[in-house]
N, C-alpha and C positions, 0 to 999 in steps of 0.2 A: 705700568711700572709703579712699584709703591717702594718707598722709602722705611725702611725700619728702624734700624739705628748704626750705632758707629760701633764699632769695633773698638774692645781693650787691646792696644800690641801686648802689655804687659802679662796678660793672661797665657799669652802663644810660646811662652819661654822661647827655644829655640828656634821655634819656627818665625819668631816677630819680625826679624831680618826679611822675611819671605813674603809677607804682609806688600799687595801693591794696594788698596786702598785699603783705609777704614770703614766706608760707609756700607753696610746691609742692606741688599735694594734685590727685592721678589718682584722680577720681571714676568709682566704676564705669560711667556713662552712656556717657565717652568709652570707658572699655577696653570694655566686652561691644558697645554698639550702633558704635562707631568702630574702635577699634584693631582690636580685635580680628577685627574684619569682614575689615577691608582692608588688617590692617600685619602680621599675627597673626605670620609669618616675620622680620622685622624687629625686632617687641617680643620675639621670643625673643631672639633674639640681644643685643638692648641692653639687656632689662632687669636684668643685673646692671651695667651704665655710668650708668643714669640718672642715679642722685644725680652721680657724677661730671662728668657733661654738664653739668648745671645747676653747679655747685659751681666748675668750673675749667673753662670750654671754650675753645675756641682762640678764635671768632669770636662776635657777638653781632649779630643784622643783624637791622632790621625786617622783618617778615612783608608783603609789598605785596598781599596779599588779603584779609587780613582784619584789620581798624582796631583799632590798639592791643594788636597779636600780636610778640614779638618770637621770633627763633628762632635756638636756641642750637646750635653747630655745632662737634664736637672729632672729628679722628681718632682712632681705635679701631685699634692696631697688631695687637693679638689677632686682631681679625675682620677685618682687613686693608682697611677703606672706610670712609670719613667718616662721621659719624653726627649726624642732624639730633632736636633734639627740640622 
């Protein structure tokens, strides 16, 4: 389990109320049986943006598949493509 960072409620506008913790934590279940599976090229590339994704992103849009997912969206000028986390 790794620790990332803490969540802005402020950033969530409406959804902040909905907010049960602040802190960011990429449990190994998702990185070896998910990420890793199927993003493995992707999380190389992003994960030295992660915190910064979460921390300051351009965009903050609910997730429409699955209830109560928000997802945080900032271009990446280094890697030259948007970067969804």
């Amino acid at each position: 389990m790794q620790y990332i960072t803490n969540l802005d409620r402020k950033k969530l506008g409406v959804y902040e109320n909905r907010l049960i913790t602040e802190e960011v934590i990429l449990t190994d279940e998702r990185l070896y049986e998910h990420i890793l599976l199927f993003h493995e090229e992707e999380y190389k590339q992003l994960r030295p943006y992660i915190k910064s994704i979460i921390e300051d992103p351009d965009y903050i849009v609910e997730d429409n598949r699955r209830e109560d997912t928000m997802i945080y969206l900032k271009e990446i000028d280094d890697i030259g493509k948007n970067s969804t986390i």
